[in-house]
gemmi code that builds the backbone of each chain (N, CA, C; Angstrom):
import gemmi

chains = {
    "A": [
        ("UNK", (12.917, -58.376, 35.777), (13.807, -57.764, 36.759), (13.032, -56.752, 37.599)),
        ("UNK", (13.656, -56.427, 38.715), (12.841, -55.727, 39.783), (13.403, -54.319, 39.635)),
        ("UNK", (12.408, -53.127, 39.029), (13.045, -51.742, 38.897), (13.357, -51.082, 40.339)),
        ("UNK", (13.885, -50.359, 41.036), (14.346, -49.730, 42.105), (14.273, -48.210, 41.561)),
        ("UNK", (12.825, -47.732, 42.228), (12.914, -45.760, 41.932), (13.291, -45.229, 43.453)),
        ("UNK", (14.090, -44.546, 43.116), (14.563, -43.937, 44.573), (14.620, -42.844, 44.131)),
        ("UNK", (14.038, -41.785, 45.076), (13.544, -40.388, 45.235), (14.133, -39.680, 46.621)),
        ("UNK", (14.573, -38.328, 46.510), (15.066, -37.540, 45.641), (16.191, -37.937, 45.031)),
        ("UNK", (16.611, -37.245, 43.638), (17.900, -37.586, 43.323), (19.184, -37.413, 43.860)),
        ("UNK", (18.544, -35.556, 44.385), (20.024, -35.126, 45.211), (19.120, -34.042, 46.515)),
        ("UNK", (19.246, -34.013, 47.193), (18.718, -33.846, 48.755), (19.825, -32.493, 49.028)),
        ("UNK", (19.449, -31.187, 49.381), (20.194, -30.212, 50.230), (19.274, -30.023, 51.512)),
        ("UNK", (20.147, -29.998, 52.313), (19.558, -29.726, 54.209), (20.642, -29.245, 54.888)),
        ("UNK", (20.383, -28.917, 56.110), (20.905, -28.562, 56.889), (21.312, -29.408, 58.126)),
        ("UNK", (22.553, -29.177, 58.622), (23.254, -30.125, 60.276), (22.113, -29.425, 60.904)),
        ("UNK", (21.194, -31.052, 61.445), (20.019, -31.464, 62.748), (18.898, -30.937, 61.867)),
        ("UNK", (19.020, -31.067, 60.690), (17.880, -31.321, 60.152), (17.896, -33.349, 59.665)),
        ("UNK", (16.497, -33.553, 59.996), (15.553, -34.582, 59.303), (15.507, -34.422, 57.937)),
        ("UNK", (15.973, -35.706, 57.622), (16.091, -36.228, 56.006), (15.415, -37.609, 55.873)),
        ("UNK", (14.604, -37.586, 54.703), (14.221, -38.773, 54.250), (14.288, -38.910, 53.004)),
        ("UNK", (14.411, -40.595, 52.462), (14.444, -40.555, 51.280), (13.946, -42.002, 50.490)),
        ("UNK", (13.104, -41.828, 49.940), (12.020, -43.172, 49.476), (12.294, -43.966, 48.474)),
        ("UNK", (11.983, -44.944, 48.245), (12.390, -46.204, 47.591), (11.230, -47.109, 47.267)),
        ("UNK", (10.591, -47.336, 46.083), (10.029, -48.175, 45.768), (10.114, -49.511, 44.995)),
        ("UNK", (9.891, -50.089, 45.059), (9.952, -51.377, 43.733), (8.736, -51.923, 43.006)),
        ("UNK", (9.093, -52.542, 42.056), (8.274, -52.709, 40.696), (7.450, -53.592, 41.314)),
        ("UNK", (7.836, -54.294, 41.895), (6.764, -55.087, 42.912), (7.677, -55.744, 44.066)),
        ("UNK", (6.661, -56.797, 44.861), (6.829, -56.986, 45.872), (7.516, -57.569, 46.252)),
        ("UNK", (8.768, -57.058, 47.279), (10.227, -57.730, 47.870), (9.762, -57.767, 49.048)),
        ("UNK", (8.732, -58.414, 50.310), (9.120, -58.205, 51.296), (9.809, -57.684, 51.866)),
        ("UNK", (10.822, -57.535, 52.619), (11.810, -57.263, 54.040), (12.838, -57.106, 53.036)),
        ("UNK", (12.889, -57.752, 52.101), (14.377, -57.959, 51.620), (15.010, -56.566, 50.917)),
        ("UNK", (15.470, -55.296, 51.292), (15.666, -54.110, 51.426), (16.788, -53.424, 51.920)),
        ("UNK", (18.434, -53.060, 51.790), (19.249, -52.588, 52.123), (19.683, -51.051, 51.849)),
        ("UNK", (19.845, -50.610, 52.443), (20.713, -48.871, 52.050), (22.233, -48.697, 52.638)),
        ("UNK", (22.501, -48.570, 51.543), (24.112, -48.393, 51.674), (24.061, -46.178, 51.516)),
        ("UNK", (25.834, -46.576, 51.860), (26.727, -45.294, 51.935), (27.075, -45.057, 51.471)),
        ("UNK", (27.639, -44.220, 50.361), (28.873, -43.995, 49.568), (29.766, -42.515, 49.882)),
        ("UNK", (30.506, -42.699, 50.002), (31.300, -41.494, 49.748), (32.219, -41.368, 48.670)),
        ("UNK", (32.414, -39.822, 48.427), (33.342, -40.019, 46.772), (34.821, -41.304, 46.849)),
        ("UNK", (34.881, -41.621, 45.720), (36.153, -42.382, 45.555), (36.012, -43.819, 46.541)),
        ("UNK", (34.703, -44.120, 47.495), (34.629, -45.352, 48.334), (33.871, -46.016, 48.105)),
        ("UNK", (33.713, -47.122, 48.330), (33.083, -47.918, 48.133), (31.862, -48.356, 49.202)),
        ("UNK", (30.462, -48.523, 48.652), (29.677, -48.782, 49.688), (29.447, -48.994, 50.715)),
        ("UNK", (28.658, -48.492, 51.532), (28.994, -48.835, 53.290), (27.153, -50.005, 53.662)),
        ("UNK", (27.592, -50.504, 54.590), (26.336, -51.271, 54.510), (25.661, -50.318, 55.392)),
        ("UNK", (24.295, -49.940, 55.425), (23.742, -49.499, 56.801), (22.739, -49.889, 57.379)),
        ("UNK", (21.476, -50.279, 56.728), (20.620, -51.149, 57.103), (20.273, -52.174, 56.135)),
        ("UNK", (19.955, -53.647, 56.739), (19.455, -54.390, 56.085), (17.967, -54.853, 56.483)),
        ("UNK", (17.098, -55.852, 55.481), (16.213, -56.443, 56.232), (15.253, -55.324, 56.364)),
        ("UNK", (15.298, -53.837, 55.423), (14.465, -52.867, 55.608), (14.768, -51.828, 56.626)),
        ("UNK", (14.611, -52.545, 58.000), (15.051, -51.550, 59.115), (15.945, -52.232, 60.021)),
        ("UNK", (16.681, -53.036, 60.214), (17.960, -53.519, 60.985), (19.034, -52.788, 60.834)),
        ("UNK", (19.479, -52.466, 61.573), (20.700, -51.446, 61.062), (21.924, -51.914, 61.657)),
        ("UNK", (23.116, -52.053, 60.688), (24.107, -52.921, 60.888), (24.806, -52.695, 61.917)),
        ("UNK", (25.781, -53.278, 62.431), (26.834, -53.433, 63.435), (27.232, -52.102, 63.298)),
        ("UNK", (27.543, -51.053, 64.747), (27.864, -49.962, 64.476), (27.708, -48.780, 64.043)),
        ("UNK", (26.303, -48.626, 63.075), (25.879, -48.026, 62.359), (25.216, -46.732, 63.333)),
        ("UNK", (25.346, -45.445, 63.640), (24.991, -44.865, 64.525), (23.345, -44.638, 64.868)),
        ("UNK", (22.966, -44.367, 65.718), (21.139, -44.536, 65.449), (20.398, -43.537, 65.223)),
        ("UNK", (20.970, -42.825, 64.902), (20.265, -41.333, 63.887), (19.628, -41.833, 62.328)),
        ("UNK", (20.133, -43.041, 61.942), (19.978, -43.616, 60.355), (19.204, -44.824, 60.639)),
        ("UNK", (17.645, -44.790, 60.115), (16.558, -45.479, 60.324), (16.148, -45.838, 58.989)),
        ("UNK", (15.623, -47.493, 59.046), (14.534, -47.386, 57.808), (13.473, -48.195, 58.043)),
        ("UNK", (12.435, -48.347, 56.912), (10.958, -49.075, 57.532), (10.844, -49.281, 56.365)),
        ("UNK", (9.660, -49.930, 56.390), (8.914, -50.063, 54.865), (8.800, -51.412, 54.831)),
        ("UNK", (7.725, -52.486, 53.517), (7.368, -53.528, 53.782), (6.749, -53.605, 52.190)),
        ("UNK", (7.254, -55.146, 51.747), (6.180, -54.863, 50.112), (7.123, -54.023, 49.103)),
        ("UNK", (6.641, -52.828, 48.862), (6.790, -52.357, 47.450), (7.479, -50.918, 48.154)),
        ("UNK", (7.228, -50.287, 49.073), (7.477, -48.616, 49.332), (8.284, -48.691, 50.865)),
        ("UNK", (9.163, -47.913, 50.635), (10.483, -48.240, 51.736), (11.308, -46.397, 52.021)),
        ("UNK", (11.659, -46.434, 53.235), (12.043, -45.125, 53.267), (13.253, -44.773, 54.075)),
        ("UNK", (14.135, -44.468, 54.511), (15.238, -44.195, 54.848), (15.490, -42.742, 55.925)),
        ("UNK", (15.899, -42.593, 56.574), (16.134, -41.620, 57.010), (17.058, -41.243, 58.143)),
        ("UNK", (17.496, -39.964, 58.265), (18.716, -39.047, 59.227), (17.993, -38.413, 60.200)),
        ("UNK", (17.865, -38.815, 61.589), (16.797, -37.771, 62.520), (17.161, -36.623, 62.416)),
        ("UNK", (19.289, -36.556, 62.302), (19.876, -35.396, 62.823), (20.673, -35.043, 61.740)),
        ("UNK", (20.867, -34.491, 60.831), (21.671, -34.524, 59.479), (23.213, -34.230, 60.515)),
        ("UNK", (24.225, -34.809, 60.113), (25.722, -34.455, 60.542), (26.374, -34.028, 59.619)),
        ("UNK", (27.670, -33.285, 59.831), (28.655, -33.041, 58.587), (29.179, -34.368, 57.881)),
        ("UNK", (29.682, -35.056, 58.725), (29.887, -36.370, 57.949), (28.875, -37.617, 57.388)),
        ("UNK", (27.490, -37.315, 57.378), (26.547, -37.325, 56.828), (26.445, -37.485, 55.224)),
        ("UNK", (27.302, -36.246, 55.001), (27.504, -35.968, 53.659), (28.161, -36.718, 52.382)),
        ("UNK", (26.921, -37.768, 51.426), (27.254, -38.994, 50.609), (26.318, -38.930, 49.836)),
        ("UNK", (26.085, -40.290, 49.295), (25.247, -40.752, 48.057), (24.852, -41.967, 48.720)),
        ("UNK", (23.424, -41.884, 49.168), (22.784, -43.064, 49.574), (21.966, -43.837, 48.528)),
        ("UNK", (21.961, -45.548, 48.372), (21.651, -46.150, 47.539), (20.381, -46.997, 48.394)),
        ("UNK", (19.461, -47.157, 47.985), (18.695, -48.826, 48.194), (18.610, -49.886, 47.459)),
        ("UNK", (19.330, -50.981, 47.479), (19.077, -52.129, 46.603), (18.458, -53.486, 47.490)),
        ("UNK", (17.517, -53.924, 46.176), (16.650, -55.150, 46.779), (16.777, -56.167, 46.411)),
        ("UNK", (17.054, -57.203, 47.489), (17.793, -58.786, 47.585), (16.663, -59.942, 47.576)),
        ("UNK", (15.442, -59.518, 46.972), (14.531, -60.686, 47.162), (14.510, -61.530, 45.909)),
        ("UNK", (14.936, -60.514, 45.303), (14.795, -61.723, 43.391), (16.523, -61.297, 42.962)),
        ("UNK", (16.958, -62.214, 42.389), (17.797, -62.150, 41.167), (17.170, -61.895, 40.030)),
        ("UNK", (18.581, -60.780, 39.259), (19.315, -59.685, 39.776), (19.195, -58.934, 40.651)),
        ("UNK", (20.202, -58.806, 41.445), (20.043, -57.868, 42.461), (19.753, -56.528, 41.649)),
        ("UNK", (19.388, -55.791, 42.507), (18.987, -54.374, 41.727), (18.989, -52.858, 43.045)),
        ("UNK", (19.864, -52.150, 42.637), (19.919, -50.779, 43.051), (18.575, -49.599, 42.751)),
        ("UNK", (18.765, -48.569, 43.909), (18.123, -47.285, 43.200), (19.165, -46.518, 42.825)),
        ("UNK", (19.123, -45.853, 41.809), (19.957, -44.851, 41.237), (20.744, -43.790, 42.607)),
        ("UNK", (20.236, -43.715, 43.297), (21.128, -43.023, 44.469), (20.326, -41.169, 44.852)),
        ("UNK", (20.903, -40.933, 46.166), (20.095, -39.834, 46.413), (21.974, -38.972, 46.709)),
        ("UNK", (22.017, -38.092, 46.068), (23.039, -37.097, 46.542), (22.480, -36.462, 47.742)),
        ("UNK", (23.057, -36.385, 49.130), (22.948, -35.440, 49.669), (23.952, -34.326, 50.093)),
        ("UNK", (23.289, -33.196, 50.210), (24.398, -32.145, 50.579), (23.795, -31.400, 51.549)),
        ("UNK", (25.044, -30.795, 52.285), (24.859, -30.045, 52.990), (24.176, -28.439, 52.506)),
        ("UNK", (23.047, -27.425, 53.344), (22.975, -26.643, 52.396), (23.634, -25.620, 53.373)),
    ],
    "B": [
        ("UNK", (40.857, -59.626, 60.055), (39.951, -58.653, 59.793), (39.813, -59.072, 57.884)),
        ("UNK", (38.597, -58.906, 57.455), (38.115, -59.213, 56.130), (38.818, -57.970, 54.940)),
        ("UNK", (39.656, -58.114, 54.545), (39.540, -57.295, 53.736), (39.984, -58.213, 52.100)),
        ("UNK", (39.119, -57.020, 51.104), (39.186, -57.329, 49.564), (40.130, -56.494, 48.894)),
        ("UNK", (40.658, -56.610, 47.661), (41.380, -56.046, 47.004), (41.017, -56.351, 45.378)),
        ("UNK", (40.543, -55.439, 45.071), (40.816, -55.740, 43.317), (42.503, -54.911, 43.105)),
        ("UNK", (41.925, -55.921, 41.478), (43.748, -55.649, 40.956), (43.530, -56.070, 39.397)),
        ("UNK", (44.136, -55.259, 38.449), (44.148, -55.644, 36.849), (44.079, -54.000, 36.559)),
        ("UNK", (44.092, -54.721, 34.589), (44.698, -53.439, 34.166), (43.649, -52.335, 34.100)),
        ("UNK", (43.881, -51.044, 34.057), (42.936, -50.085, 34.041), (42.206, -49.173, 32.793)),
        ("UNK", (42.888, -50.015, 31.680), (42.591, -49.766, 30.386), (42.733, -50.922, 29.825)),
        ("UNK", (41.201, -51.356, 28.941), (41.032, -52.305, 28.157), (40.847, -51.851, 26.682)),
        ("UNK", (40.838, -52.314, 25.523), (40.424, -51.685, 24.427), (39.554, -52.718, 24.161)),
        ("UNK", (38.552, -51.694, 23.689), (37.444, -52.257, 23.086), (37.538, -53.778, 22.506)),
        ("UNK", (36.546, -54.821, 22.767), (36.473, -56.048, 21.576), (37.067, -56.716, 22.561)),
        ("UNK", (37.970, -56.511, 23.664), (39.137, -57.379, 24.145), (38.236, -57.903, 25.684)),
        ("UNK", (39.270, -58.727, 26.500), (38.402, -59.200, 27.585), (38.770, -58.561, 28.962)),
        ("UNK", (38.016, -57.995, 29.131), (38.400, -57.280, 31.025), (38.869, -58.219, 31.693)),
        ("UNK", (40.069, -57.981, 32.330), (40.198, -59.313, 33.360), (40.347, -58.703, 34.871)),
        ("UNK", (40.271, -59.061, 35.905), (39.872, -58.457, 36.887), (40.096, -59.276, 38.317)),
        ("UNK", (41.062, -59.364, 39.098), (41.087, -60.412, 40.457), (41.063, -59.599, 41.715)),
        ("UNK", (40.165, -60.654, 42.471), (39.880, -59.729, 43.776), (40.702, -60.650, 45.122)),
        ("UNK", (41.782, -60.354, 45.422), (42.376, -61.240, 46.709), (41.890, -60.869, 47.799)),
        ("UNK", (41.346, -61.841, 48.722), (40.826, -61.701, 49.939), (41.900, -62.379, 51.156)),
        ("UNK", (41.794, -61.248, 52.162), (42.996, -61.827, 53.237), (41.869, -61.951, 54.423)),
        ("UNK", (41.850, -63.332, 55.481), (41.002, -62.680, 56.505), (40.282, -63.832, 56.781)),
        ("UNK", (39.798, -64.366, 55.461), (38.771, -65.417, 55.214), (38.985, -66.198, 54.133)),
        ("UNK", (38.572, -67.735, 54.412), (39.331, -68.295, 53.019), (37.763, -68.952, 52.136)),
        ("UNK", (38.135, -68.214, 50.938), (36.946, -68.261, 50.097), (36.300, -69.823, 49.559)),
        ("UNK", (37.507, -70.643, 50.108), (37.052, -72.030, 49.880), (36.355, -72.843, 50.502)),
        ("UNK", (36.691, -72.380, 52.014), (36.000, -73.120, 53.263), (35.277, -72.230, 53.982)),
        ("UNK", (34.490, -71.012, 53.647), (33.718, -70.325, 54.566), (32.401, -70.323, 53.643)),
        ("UNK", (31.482, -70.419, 54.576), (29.871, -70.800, 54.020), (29.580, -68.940, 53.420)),
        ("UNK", (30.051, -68.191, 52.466), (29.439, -67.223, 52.060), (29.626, -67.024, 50.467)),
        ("UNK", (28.531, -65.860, 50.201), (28.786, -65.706, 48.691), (29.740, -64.274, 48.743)),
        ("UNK", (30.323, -64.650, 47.310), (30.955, -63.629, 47.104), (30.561, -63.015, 45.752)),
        ("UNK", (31.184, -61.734, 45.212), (30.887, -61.258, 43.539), (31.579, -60.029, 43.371)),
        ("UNK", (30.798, -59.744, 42.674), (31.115, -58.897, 41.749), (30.407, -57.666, 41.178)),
        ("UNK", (30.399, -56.505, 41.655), (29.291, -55.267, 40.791), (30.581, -54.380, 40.177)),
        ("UNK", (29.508, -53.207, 39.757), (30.465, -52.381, 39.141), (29.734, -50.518, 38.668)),
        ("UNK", (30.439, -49.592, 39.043), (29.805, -48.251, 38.822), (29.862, -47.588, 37.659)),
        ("UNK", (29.190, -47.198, 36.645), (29.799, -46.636, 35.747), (29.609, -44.930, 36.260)),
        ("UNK", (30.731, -44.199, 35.157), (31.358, -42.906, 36.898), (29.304, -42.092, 36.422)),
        ("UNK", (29.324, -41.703, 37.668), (28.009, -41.021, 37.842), (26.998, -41.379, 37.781)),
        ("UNK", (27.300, -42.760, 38.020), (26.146, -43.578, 38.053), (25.793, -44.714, 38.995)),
        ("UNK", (24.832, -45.794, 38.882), (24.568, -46.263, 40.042), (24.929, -47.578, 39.987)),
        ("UNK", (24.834, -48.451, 41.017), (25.458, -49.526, 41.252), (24.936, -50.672, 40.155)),
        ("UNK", (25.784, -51.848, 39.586), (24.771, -52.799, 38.669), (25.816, -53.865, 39.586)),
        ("UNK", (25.114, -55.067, 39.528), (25.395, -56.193, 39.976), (25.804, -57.105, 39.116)),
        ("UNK", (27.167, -57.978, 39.004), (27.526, -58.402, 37.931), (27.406, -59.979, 37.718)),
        ("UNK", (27.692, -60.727, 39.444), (27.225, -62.106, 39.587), (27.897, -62.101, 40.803)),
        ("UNK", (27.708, -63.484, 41.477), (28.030, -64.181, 42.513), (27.940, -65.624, 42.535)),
        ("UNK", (28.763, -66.014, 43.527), (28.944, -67.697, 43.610), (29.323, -67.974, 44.722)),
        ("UNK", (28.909, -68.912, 45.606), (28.641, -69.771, 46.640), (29.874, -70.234, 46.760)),
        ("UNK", (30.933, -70.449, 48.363), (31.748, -70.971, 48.235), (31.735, -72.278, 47.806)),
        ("UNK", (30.951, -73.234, 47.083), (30.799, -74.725, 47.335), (30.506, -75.176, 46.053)),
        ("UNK", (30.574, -73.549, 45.244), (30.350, -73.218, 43.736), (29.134, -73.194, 42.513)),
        ("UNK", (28.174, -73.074, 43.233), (27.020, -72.812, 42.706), (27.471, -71.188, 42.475)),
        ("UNK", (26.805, -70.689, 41.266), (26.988, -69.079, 40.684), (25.796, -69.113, 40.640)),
        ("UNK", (25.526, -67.333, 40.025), (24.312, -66.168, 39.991), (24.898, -65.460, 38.692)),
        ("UNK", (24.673, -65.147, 37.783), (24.920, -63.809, 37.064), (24.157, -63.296, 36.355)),
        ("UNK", (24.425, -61.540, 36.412), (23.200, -60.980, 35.849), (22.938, -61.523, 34.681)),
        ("UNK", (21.869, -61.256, 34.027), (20.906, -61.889, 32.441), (21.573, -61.183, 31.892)),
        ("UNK", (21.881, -59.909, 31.748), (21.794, -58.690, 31.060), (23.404, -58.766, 30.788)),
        ("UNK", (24.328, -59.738, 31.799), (26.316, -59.881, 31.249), (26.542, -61.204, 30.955)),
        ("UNK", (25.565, -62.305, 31.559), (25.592, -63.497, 31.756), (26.871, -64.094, 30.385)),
        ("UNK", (26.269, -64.214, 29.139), (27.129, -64.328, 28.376), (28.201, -63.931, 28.300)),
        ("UNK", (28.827, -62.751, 28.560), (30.164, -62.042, 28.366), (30.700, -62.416, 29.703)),
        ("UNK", (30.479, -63.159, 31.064), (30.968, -62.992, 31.936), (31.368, -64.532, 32.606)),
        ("UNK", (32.178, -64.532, 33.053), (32.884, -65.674, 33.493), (33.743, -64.945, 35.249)),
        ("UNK", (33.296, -66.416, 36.442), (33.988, -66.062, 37.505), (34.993, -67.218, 37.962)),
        ("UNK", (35.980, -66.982, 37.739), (36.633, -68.432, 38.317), (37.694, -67.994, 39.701)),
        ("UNK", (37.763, -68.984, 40.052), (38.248, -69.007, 41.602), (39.060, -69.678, 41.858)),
        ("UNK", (40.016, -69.078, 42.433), (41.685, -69.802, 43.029), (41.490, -69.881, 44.639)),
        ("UNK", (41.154, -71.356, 45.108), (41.467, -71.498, 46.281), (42.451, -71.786, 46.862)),
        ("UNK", (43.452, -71.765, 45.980), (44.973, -72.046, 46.623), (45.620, -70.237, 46.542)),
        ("UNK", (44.910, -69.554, 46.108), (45.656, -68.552, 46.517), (44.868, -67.226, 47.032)),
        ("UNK", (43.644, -67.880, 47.229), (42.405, -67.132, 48.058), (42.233, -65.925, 47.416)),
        ("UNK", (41.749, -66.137, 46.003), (40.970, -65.050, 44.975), (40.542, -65.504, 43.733)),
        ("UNK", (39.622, -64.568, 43.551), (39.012, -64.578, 42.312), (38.833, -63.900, 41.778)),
        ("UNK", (38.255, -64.395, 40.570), (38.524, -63.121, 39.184), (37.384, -62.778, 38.544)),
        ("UNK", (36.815, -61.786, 37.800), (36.076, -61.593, 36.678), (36.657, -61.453, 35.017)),
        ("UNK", (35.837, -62.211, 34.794), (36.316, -61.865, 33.162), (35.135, -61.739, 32.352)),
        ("UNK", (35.187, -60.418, 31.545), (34.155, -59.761, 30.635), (34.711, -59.762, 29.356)),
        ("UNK", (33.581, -60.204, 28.416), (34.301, -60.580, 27.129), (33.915, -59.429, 26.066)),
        ("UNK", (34.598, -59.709, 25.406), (33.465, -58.310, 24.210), (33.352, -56.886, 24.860)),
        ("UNK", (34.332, -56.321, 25.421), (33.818, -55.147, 25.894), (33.567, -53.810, 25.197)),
        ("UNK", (32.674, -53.056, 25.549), (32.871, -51.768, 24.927), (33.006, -50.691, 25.611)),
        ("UNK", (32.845, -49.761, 25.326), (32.963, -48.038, 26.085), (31.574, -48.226, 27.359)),
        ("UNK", (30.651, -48.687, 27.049), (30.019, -48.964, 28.010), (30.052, -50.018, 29.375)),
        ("UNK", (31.491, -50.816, 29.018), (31.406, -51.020, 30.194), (32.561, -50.560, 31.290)),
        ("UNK", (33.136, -49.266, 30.927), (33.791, -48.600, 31.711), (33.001, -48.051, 32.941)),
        ("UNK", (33.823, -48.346, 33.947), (32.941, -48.354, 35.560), (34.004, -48.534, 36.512)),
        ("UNK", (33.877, -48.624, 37.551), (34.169, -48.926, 38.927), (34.162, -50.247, 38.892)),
        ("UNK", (34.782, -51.171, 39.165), (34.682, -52.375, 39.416), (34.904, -52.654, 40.911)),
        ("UNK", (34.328, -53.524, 41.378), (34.021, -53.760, 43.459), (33.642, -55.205, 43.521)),
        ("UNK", (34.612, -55.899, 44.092), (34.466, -57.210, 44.818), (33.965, -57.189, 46.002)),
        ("UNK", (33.204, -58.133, 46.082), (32.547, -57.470, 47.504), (32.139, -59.320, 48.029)),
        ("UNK", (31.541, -59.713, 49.402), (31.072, -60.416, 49.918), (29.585, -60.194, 50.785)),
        ("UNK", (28.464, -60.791, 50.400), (27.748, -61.126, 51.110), (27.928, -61.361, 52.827)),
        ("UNK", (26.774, -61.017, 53.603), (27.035, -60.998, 54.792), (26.973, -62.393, 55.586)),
        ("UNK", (26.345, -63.525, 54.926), (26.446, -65.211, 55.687), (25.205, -65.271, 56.036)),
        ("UNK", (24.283, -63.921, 56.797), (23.209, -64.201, 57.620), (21.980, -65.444, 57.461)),
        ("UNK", (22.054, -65.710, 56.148), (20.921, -66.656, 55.730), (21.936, -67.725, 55.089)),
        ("UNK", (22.743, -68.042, 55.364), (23.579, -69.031, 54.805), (24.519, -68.898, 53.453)),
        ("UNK", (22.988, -70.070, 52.980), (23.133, -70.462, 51.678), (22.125, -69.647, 50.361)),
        ("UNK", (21.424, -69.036, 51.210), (20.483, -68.032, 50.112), (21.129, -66.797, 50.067)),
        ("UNK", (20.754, -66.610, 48.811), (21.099, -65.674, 48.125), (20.399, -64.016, 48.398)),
        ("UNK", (19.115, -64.284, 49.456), (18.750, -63.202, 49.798), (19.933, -62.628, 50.669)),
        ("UNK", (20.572, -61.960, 50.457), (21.613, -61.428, 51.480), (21.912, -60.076, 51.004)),
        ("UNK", (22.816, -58.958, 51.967), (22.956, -58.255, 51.432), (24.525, -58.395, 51.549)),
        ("UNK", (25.267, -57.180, 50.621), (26.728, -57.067, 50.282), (27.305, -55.945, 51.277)),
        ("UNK", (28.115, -57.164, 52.063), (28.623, -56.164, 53.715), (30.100, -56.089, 53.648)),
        ("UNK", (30.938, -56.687, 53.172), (32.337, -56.080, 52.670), (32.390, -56.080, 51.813)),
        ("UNK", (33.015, -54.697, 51.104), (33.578, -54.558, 49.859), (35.082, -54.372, 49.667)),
        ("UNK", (35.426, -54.282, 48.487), (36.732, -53.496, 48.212), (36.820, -52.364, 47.537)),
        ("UNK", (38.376, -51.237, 47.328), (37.507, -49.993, 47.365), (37.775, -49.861, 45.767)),
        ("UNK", (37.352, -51.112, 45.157), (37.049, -50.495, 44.077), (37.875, -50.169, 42.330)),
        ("UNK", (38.229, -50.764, 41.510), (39.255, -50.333, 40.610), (38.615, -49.503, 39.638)),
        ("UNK", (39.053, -48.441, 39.099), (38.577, -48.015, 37.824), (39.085, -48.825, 36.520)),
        ("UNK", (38.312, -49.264, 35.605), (38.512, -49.607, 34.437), (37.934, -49.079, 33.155)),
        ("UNK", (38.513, -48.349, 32.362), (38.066, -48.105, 31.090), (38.085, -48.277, 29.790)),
        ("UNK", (36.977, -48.657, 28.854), (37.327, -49.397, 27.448), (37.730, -47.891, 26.670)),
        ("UNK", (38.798, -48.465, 26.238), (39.045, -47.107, 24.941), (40.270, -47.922, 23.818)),
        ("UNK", (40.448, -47.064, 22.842), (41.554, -47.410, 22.132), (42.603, -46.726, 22.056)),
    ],
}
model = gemmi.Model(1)
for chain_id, residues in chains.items():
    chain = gemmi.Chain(chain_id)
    for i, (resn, *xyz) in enumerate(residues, 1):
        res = gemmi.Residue()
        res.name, res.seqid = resn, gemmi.SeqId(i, " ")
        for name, pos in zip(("N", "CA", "C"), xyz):
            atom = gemmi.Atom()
            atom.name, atom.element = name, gemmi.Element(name[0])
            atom.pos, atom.b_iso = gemmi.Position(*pos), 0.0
            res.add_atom(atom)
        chain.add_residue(res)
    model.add_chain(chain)
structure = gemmi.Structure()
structure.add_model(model)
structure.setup_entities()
C-alpha cells in the first residue's frame, strides 16, 4: 500500500498570509494526486486534482504542483473561510490512500 | 443536480453487521459510465477508503475490509449499500458515499468529486 505523510499537522497563520502544506508518498504516483476540503461536520470538498488542476470553481488563491513522490499545496492569500482540514490522497494504486490531514487555523 | 444521501442505523453492537445505503438522485447508477463507493472517518481522524464498483459492476475493495465488506446495488431504486461484517469499536467513523469524477472513464485512477454529508455510526453495546 502507498503511505501518504502530509506535513504540518495543524498550520496557524494569518488572513493574506501564504500557506503551504506538503505531501509525500512511499513511492511513485505520478500526477495522480488530489487535495480535498473539509470543514467540521462536512464532508470533503474536491479542490485540485491531477496534482495541480484545480476543480470547477475552485477559487485561484488554492494551488498545487508536485510530480513522483513530493507534492505541495498551497493558499497565496489565507481567507476567513479558508479555515478547515486539508487532506491529500493518491489515486495511482489501489487502495486509495489519504494524508492524515493538516488543521488549519486562523492565528 | 448530483446529490448522495446515506441512511441506516447509527448504533451497531459489536459482532453484528453495519448496514449502510447511499440513495443517489440526479444520476442513475445503472446507466452512467462512473464509479461509485464508499470511505469512512473515524472522529479525529483521517479519511480510509472502503471500496468501489463500476457501474457495469466490476468492484475495488480495500485488502485491509475486503473480507468483512460487501457492496450491493439496487438499480431499480438508484442506491446502494455497504455492509460490514464482524464489527468492532474500531470501526466507528463517519461513513460517506461518494462518486468518482468520470474523467478517465473506466479507470480507477480518478478522484472522489461528490460526496454525501456523511452518517455517523458507532459500535458499542
Amino acid at each position: 500500500d502507498i503511505q501518504m505523510t502530509q506535513s504540518p499537522s495543524s498550520l496557524s497563520a494569518s488572513v493574506g498570509d501564504r500557506v503551504t502544506i506538503t505531501c509525500q508518498a512511499s513511492q511513485d504516483i505520478s500526477k495522480f494526486l488530489s487535495w480535498y476540503q473539509q470543514k467540521p461536520g462536512k464532508a470533503p470538498k474536491l479542490l485540485i486534482y491531477d496534482a495541480s488542476e484545480l476543480d470547477t470553481g475552485v477559487p485561484p488563491r488554492f494551488s498545487g504542483r508536485g510530480f513522483g513522490t513530493d507534492f505541495t499545496f498551497t493558499i497565496s492569500s489565507l481567507q476567513p473561510e479558508d479555515i478547515a482540514t486539508y487532506f491529500c490522497q493518491q489515486y495511482e494504486n489501489l487502495p486509495y490512500s489519504f494524508g492524515q490531514g493538516t488543521r488549519l487555523e486562523i492565528k | 443536480q448530483l446529490q448522495l444521501q446515506e441512511s441506516g442505523p447509527g448504533l451497531v453492537k459489536p459482532s453484528e453487521t453495519l448496514s449502510l445505503t447511499c440513495t443517489v438522485s440526479g444520476a442513475s447508477i445503472g446507466s452512467m459510465a462512473y464509479y461509485w463507493g464508499w470511505l469512512r472517518q473515524p472522529p479525529g481522524k483521517g479519511l480510509e477508503w472502503i471500496g468501489s464498483f463500476y457501474y457495469s459492476g466490476r468492484s475495488y475493495k480495500n485488502p485491509s475490509l475486503d473480507s468483512r465488506v460487501s457492496m450491493p446495488v439496487d438499480t431499480s431504486t438508484n442506491q446502494f449499500s455497504l455492509k460490514l461484517s464482524s464489527v468492532t469499536a474500531t470501526d466507528t467513523a463517519v461513513y460517506f458515499c461518494a462518486r468518482l469524477s468520470g474523467r478517465r472513464g473506466s479507470s480507477y485512477r480518478d478522484t472522489f468529486h461528490f460526496w454525501g454529508q456523511g452518517i455517523m455510526v458507532i459500535v458499542s453495546s
